[in-house]
PDB file of N, CA, C and O in Angstrom:
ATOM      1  N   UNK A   1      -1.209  26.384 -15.632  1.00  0.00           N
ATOM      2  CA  UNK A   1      -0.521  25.814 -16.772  1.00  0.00           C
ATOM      3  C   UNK A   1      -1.505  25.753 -17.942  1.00  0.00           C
ATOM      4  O   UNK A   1      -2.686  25.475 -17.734  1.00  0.00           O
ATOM      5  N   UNK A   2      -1.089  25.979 -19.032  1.00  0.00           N
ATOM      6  CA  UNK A   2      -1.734  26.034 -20.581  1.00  0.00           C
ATOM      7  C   UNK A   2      -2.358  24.236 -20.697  1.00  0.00           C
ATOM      8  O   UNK A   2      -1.758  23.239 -20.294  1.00  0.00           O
ATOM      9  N   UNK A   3      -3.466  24.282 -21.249  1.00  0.00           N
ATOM     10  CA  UNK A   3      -3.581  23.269 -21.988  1.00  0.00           C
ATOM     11  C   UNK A   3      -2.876  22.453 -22.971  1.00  0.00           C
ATOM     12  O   UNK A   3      -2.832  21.233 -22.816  1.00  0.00           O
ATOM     13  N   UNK A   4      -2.351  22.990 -23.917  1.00  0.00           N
ATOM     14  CA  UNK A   4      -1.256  22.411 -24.590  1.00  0.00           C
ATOM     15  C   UNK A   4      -0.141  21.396 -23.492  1.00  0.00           C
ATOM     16  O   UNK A   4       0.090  20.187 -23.470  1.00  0.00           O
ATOM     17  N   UNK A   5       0.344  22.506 -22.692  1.00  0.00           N
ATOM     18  CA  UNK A   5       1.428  22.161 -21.857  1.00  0.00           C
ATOM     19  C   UNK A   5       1.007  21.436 -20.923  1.00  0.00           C
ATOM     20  O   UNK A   5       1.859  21.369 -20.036  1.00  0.00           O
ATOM     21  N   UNK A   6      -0.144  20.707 -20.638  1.00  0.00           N
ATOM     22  CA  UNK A   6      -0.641  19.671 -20.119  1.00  0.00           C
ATOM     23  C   UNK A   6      -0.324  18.654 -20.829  1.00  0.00           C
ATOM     24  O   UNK A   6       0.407  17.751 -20.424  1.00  0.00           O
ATOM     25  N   UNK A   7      -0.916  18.712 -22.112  1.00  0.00           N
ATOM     26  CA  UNK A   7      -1.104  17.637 -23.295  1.00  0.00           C
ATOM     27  C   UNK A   7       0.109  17.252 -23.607  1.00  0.00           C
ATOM     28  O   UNK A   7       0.397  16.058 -23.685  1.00  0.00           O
ATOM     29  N   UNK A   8       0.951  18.198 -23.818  1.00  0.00           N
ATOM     30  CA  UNK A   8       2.539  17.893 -24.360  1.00  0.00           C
ATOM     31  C   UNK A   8       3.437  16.776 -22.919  1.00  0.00           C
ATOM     32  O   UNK A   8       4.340  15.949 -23.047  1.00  0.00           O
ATOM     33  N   UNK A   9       2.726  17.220 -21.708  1.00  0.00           N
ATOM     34  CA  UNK A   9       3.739  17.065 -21.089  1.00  0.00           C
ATOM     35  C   UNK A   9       2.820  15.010 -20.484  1.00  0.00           C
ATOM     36  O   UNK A   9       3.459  14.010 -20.156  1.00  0.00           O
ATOM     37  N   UNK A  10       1.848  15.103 -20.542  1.00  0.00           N
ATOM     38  CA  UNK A  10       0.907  14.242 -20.622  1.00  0.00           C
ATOM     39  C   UNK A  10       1.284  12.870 -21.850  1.00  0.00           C
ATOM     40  O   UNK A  10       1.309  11.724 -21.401  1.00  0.00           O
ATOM     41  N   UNK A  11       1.491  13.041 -22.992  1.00  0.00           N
ATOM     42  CA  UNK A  11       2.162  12.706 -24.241  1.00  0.00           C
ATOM     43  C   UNK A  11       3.707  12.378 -24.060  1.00  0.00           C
ATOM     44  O   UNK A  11       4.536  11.776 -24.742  1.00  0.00           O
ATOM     45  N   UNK A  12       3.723  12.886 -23.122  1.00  0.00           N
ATOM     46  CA  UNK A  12       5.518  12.713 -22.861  1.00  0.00           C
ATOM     47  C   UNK A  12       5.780  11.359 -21.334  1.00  0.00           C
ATOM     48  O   UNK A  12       6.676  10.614 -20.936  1.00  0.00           O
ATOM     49  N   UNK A  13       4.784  11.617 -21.065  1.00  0.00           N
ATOM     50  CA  UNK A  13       4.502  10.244 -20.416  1.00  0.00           C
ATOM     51  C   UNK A  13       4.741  10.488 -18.782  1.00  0.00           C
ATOM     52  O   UNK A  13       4.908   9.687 -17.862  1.00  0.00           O
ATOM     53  N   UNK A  14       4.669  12.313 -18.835  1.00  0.00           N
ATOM     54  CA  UNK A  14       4.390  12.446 -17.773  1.00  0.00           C
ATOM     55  C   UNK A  14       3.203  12.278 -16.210  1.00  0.00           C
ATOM     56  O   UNK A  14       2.079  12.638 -16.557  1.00  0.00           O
ATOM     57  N   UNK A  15       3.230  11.870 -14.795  1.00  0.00           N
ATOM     58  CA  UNK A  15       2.093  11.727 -14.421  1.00  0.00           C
ATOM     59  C   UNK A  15       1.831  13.061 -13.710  1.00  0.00           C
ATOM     60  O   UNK A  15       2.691  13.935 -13.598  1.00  0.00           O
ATOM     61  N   UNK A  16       0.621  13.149 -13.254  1.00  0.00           N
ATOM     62  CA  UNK A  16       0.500  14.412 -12.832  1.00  0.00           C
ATOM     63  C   UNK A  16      -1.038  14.484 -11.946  1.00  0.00           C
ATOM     64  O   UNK A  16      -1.899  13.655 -12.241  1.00  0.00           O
ATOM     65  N   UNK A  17      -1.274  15.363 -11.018  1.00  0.00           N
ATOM     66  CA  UNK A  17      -2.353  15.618 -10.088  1.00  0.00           C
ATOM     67  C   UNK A  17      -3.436  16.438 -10.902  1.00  0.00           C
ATOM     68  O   UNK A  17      -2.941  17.537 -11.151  1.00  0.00           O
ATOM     69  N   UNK A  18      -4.743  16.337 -11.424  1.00  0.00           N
ATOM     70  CA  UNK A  18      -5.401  17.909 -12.614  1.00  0.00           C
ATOM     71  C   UNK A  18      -6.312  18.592 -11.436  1.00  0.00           C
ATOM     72  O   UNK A  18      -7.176  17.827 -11.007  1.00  0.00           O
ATOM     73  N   UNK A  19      -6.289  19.515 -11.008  1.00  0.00           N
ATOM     74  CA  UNK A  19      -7.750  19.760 -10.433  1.00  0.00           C
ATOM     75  C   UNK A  19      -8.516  20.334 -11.078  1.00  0.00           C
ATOM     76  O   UNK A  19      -8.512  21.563 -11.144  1.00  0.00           O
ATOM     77  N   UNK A  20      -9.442  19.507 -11.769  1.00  0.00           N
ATOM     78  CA  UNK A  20     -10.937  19.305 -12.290  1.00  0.00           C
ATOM     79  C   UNK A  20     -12.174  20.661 -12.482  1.00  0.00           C
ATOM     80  O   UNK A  20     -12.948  20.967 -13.388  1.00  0.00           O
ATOM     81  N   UNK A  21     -11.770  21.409 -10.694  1.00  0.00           N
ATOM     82  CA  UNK A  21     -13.199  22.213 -10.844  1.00  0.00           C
ATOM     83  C   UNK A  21     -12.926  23.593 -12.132  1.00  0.00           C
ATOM     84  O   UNK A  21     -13.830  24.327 -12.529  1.00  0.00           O
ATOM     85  N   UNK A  22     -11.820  23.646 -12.482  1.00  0.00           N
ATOM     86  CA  UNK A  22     -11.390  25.289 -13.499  1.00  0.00           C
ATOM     87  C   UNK A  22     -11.320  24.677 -14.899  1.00  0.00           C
ATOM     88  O   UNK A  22     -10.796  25.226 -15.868  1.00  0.00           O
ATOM     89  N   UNK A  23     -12.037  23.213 -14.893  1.00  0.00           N
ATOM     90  CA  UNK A  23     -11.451  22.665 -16.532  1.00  0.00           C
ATOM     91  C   UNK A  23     -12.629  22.174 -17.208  1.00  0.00           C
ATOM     92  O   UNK A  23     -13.584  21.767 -16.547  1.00  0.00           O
ATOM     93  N   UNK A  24     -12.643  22.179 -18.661  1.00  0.00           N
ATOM     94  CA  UNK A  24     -13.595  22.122 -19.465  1.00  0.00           C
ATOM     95  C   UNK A  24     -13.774  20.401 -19.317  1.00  0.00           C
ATOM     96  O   UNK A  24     -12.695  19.826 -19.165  1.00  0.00           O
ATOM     97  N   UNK A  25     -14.899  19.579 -19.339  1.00  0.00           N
ATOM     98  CA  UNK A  25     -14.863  18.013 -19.572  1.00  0.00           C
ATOM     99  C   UNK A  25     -14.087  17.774 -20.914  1.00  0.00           C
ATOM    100  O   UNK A  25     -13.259  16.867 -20.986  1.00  0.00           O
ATOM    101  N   UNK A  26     -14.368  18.614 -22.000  1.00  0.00           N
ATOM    102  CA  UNK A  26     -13.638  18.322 -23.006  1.00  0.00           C
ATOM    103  C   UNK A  26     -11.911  18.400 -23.540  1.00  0.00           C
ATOM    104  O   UNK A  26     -11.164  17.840 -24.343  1.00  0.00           O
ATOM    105  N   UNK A  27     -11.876  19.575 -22.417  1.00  0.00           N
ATOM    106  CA  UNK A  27      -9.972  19.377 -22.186  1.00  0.00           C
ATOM    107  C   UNK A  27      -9.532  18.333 -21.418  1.00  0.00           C
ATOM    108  O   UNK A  27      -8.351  17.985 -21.441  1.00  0.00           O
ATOM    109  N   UNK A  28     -10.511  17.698 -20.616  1.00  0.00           N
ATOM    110  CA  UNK A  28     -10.237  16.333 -19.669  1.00  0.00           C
ATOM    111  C   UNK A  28     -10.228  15.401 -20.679  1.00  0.00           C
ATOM    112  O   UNK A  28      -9.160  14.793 -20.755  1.00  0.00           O
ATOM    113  N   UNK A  29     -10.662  15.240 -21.094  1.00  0.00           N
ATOM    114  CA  UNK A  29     -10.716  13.827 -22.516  1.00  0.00           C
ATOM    115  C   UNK A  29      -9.458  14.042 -23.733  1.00  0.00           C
ATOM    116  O   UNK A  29      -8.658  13.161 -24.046  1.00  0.00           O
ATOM    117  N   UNK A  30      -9.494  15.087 -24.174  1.00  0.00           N
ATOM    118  CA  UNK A  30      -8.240  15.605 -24.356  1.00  0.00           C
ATOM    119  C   UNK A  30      -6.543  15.004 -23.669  1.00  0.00           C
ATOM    120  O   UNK A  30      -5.553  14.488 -24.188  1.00  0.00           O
ATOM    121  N   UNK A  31      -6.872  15.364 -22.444  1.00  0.00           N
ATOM    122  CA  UNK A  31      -5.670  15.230 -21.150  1.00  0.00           C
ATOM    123  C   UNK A  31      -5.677  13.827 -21.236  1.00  0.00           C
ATOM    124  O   UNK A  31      -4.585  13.263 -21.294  1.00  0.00           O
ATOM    125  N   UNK A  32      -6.683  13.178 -21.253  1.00  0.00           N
ATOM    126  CA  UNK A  32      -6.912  11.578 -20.810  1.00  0.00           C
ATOM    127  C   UNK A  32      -6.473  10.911 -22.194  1.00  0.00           C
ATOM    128  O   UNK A  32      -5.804   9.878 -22.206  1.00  0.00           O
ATOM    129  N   UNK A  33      -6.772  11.380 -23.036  1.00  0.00           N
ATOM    130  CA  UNK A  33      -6.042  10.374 -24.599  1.00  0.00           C
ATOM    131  C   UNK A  33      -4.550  10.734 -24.714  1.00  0.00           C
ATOM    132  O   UNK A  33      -3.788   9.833 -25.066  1.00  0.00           O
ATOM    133  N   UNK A  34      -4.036  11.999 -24.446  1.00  0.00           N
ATOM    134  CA  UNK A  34      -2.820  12.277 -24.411  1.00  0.00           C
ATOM    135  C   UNK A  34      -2.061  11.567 -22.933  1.00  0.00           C
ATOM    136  O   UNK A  34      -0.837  11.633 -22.821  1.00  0.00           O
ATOM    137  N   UNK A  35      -2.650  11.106 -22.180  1.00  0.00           N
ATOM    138  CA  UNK A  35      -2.339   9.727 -21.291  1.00  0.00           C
ATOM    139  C   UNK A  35      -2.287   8.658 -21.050  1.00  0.00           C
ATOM    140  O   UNK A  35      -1.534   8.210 -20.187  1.00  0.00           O
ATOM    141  N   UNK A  36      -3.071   7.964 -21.746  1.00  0.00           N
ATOM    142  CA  UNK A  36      -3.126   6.646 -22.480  1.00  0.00           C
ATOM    143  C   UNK A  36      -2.047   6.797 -23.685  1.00  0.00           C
ATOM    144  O   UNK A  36      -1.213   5.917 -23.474  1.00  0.00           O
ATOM    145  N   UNK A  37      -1.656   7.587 -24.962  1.00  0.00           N
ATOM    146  CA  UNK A  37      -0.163   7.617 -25.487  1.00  0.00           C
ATOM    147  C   UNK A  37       0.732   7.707 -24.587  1.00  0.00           C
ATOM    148  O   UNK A  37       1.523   6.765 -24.541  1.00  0.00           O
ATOM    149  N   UNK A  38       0.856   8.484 -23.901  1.00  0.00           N
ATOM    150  CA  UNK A  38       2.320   8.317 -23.392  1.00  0.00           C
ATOM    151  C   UNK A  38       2.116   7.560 -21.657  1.00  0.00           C
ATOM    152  O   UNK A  38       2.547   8.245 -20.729  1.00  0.00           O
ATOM    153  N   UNK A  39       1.787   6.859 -21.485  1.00  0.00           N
ATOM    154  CA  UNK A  39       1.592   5.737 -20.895  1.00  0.00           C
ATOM    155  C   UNK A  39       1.735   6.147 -19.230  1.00  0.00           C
ATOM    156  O   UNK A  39       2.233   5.361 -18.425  1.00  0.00           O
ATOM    157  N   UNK A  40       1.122   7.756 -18.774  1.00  0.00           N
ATOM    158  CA  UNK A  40       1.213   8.647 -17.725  1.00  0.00           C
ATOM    159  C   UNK A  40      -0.084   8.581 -17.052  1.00  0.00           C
ATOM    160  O   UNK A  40      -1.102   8.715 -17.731  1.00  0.00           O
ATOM    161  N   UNK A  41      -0.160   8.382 -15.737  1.00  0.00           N
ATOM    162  CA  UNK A  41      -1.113   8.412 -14.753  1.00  0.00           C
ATOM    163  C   UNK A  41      -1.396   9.676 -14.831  1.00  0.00           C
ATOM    164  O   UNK A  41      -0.508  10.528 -14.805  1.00  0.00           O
ATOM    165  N   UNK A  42      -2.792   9.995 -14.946  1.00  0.00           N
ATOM    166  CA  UNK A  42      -3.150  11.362 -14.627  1.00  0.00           C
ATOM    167  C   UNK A  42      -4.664  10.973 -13.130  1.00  0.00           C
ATOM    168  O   UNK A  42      -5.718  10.336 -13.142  1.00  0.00           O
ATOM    169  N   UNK A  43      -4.040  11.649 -12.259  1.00  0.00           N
ATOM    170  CA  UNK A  43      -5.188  11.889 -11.042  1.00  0.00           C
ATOM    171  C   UNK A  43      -5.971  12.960 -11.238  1.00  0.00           C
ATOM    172  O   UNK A  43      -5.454  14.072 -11.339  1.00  0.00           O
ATOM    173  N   UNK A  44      -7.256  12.796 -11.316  1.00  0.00           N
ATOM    174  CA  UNK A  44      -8.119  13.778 -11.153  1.00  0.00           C
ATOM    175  C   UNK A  44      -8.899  14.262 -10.213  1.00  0.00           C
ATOM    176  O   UNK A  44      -9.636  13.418  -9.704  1.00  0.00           O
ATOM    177  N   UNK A  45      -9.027  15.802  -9.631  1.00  0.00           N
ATOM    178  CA  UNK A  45      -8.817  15.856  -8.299  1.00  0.00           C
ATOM    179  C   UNK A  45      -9.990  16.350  -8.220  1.00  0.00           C
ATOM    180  O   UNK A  45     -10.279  16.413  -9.415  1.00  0.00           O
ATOM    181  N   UNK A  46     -11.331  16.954  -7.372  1.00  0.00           N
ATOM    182  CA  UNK A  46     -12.580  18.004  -7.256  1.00  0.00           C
ATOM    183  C   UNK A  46     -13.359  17.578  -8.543  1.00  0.00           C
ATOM    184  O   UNK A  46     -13.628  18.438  -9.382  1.00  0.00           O
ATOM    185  N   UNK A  47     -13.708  16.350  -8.712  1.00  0.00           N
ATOM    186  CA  UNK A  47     -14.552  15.969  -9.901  1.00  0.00           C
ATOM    187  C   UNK A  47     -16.133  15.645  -9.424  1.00  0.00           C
ATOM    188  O   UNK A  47     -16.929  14.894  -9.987  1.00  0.00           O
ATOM    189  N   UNK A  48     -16.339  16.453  -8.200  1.00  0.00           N
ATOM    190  CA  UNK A  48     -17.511  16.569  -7.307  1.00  0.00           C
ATOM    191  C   UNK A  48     -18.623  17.170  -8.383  1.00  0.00           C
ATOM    192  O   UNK A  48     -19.753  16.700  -8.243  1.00  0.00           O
ATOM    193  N   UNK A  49     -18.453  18.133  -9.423  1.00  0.00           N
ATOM    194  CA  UNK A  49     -19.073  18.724 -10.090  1.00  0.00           C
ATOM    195  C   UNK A  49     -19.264  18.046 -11.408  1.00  0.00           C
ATOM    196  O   UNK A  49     -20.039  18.502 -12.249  1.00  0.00           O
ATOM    197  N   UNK A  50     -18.581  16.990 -11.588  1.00  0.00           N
ATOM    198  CA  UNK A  50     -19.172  16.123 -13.019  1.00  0.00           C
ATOM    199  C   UNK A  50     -19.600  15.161 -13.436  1.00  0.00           C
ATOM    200  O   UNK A  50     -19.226  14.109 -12.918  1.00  0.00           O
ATOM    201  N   UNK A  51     -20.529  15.128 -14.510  1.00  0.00           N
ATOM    202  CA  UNK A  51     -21.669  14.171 -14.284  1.00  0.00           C
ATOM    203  C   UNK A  51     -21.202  12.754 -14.876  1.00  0.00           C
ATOM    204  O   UNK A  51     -20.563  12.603 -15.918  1.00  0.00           O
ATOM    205  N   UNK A  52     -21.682  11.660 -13.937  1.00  0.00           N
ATOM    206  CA  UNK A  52     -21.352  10.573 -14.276  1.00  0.00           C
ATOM    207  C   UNK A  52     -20.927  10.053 -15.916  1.00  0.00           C
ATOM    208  O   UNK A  52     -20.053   9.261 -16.270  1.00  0.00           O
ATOM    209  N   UNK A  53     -21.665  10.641 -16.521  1.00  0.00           N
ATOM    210  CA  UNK A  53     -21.608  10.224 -18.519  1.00  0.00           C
ATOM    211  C   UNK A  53     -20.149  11.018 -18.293  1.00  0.00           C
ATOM    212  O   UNK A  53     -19.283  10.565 -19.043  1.00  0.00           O
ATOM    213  N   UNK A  54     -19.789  11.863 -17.616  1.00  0.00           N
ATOM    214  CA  UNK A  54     -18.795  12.913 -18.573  1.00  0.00           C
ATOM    215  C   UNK A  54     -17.551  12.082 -17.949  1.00  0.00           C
ATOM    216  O   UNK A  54     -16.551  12.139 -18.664  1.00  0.00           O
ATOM    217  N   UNK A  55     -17.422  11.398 -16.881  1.00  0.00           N
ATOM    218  CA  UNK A  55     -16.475  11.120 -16.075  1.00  0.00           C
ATOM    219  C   UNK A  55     -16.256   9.857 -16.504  1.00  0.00           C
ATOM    220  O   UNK A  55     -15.235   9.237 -16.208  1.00  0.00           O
ATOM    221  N   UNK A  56     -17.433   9.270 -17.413  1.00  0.00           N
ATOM    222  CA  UNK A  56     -17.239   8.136 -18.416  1.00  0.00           C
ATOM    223  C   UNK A  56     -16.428   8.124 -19.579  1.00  0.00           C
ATOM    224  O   UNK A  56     -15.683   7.394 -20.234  1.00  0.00           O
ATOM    225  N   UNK A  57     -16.933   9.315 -19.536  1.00  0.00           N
ATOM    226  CA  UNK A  57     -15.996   9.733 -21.306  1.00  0.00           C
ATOM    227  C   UNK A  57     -14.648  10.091 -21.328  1.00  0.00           C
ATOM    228  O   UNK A  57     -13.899  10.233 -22.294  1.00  0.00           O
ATOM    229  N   UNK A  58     -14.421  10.230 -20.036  1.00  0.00           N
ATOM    230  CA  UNK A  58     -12.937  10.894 -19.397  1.00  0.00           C
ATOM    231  C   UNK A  58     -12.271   9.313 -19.297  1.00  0.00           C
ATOM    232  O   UNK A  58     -11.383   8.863 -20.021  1.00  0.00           O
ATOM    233  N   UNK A  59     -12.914   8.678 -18.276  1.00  0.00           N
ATOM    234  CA  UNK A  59     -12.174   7.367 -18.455  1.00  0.00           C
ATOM    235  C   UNK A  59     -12.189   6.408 -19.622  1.00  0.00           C
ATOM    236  O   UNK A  59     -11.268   5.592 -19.622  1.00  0.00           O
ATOM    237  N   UNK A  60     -13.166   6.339 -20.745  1.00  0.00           N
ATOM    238  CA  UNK A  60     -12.685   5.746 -21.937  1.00  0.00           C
ATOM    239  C   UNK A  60     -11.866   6.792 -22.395  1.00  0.00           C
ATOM    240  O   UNK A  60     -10.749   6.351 -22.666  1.00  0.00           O
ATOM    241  N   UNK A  61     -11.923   7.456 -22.502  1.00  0.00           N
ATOM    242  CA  UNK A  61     -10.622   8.404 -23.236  1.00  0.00           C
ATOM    243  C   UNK A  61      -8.894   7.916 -23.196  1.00  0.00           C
ATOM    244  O   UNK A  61      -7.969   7.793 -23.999  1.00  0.00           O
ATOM    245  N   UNK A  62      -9.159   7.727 -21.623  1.00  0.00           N
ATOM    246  CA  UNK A  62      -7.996   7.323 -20.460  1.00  0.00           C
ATOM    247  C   UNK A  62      -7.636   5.777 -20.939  1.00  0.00           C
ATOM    248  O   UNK A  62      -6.495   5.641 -21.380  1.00  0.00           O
ATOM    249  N   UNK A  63      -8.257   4.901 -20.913  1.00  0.00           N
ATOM    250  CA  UNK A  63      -8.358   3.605 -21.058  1.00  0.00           C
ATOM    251  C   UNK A  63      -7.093   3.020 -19.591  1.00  0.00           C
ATOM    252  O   UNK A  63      -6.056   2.401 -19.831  1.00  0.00           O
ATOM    253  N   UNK A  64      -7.568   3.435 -18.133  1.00  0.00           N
ATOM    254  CA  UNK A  64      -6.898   2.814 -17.341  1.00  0.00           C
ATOM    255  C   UNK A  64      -5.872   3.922 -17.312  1.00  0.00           C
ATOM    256  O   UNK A  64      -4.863   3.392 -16.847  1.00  0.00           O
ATOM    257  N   UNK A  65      -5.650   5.014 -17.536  1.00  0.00           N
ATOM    258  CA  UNK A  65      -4.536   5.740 -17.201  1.00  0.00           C
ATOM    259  C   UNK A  65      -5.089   7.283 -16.670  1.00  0.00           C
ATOM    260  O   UNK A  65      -4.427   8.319 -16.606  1.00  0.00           O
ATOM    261  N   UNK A  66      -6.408   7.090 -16.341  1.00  0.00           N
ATOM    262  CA  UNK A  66      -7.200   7.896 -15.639  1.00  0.00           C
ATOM    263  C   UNK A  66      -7.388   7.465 -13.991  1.00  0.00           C
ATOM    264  O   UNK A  66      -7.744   6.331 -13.671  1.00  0.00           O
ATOM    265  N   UNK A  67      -7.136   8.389 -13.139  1.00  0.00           N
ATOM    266  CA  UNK A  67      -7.830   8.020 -11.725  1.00  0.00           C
ATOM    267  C   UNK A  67      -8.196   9.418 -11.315  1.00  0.00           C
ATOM    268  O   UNK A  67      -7.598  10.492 -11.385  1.00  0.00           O
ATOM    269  N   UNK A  68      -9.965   8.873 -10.636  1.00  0.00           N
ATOM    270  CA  UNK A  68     -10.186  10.124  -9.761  1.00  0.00           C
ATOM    271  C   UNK A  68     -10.345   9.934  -8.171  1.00  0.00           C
ATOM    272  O   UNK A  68     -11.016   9.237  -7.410  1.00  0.00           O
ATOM    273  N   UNK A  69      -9.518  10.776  -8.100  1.00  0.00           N
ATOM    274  CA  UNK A  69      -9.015  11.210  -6.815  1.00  0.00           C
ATOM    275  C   UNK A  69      -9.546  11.522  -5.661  1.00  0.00           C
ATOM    276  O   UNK A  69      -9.051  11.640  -4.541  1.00  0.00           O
ATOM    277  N   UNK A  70     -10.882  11.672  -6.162  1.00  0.00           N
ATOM    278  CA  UNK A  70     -12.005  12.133  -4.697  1.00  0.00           C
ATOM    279  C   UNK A  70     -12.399  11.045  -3.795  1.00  0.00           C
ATOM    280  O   UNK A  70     -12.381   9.894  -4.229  1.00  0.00           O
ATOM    281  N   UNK A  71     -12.752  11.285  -2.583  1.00  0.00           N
ATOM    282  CA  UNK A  71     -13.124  10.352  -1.618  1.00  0.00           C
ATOM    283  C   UNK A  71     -14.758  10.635  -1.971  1.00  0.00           C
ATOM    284  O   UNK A  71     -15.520  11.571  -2.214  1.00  0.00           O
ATOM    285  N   UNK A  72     -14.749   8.799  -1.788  1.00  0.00           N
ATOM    286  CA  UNK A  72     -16.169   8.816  -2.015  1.00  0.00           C
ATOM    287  C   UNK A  72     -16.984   8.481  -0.633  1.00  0.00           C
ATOM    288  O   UNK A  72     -18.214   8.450  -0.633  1.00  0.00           O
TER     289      UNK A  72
END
């Protein structure tokens, strides 16, 4: 699925599963503010590969409408 059509559908207050390892941190923050507007859970899935600051910036982005999904 397109980025946009994440965002749009994210904005629309849809929730949805992302898997993480094929995506830029900066389309995640992106995804995560367009989830906090439209008031949609987004799970984030294989976030094994990102670094604590970035997974910070993902969840302020999110403000609580971010979860990652990995077992810790």
């Amino acid at each position: 699925m397109l980025q946009n059509d994440i965002k749009k559908l994210a904005e629309a207050g849809a929730g949805m599963r992302i898997d993480c390892s094929n995506k830029f941190v900066q389309d995640l923050v992106s995804i995560a503010q367009a989830a906090k507007k439209g008031h949609g859970l987004i799970f984030l899935e294989n976030t094994d590969k990102l670094l604590l600051n970035d997974k910070i910036r993902i969840a302020n982005a999110g403000q609580g409408y971010i979860i990652f999904n990995d077992i810790i």
